[in-house]
N, C-alpha and C positions, 0 to 999 in steps of 0.2 A: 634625666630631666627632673624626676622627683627631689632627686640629693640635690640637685644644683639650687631648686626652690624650695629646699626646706633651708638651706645652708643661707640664703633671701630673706627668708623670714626669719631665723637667728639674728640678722645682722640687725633687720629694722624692728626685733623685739626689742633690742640692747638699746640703740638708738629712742626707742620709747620713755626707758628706765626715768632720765632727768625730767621728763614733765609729769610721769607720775608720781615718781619722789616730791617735785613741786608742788604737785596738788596734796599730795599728806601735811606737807610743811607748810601752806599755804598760811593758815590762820593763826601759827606764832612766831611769822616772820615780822620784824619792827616793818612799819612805813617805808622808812629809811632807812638805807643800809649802804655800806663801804662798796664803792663802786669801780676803784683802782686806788693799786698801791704803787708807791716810789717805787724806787730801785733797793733802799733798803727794808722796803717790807712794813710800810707806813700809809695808812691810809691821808690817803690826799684828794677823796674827790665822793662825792656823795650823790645819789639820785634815788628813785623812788624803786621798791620792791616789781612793778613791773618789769623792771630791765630783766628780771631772771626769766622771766618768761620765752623773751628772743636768746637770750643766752641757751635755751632749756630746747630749744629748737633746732639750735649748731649741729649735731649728731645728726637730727631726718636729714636737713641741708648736704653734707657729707656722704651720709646714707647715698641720697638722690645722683650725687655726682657719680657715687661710683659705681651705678650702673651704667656707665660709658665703661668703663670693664668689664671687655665680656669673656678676660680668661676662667676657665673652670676648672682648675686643680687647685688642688689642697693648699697650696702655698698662697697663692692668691685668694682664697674665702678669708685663709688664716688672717692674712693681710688686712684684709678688708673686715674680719671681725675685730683684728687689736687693736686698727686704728680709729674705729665704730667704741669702741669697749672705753680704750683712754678718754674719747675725749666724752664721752658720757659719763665716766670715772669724776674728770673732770669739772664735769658741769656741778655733779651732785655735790661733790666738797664745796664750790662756791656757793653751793642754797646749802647746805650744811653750816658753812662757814657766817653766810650771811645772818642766819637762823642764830650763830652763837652771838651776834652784835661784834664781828669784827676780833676772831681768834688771832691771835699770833703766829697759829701754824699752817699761814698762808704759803709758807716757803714748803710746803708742804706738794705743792702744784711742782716743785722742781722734781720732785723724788718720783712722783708719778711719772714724770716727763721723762727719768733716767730709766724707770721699770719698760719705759714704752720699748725704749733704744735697745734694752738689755735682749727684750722679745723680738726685735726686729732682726738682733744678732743670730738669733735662732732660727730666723725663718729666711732670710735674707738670699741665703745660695740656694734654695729653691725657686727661685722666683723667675719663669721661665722668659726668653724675651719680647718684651711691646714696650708700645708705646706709651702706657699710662703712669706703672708704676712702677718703682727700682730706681739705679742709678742709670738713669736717660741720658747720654751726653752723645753726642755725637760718631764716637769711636766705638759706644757699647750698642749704639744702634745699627752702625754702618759692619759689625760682627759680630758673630755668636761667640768665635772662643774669647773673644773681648768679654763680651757682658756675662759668660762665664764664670769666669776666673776673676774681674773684676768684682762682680758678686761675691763670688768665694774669698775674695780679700776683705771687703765689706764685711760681710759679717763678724768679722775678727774683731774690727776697727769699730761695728756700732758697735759689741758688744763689749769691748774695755770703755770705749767714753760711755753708755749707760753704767756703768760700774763707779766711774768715777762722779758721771753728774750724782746719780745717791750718794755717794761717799761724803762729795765735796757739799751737798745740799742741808747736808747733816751734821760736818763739824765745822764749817765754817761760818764766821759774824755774819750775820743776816743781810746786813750792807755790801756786801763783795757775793754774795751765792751769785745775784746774777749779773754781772759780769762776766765770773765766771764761767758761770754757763753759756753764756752768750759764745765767748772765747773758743770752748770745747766743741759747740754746734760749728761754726767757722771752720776751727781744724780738721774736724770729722768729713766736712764738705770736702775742704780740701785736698784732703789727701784722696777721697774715692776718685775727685776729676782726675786728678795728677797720675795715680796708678792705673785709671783705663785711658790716659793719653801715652804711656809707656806700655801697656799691654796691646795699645794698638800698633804701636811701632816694633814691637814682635810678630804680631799677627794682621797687621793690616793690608798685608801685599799675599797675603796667602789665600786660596777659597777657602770661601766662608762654611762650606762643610767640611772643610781640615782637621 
């Protein structure tokens, strides 16, 4: 019970990180600052410095949710730190970013996003079965050696598309990264439904302690 509540307070110290970053940065952030970009990585939309505020809040928000998991192994903390850790990562480059009057190395949020997937690949076939987090589909819930082995595929697959969203974040015209990206999220989707709908047609007529 101590590990599981100090492992708690990890997550929602990290979660903290963007509103204190905020409050250091508060008094040489402009008024106004770039509040979304196109697709090519162009500011097109402007509003006042308080927005970072609720932005700077997304992490507790996420935080709060994912105390409706209530598995307690290593895999699942891990879970639930990296995805507490990115998007505070996150938050902090957009008041970082905001703070520079509008960087260029907005595309910059892609390469984080690829770090995340790369981490997800690593932790992925731990990740024991429920209802909250992993690949949930139907066939990996209705069996274990589904969500198994589908898991153990997964992680293969987030870890080459993290690999490739950095790669492709980093040498490709700023106009096409997300696209791309968008593309590779799809596929990556894809293929984990597809392989636990064929893992379940190996194993979905067999018990499920088989």
């Amino acid at each position: 019970m101590i590990r599981t509540r100090s492992q708690e307070l990890s997550v929602w110290i990290v979660a903290f990180l963007p509103l204190v970053f905020l409050t250091l940065c508060w008094t040489t952030i402009p008024h106004t600052i770039t509040i979304h970009y196109n697709m090519a990585f162009e500011p097109d939309r402007w509003g006042s410095k308080q927005t970072l505020i609720w932005l700077s809040c997304l992490p507790l928000l996420v935080s709060f949710g994912l105390i409706l998991v209530k598995q307690t192994t290593r895999a699942s903390f891990l879970l639930k730190l990296t995805a507490v850790g990115i998007l505070s990562l996150l938050m902090m480059f957009i008041i970082y970013n905001s703070n520079q009057n509008g960087s260029k190395n907005i595309h910059f949020i892609h390469v984080i996003l690829g770090v995340f997937f790369i981490i997800l690949g690593q932790i992925m076939n731990s990740i024991e079965q429920n209802q909250f987090i992993g690949i949930r589909t139907r066939w990996t819930l209705a069996h274990k050696k589904v969500w198994e082995e589908t898991h153990e595929f997964s992680s293969k697959v987030f870890l080459v598309s993290g690999l490739t969203i950095v790669t492709t974040s980093v040498v490709l015209p700023a106009r096409i990264v997300t696209p791309v990206f968008l593309i590779i999220i799809l596929i990556t989707a894809l293929i984990t439904v597809i392989y636990s709908y064929f893992a379940h047609k190996r194993y979905g007529h067999t018990n499920q302690n088989d």
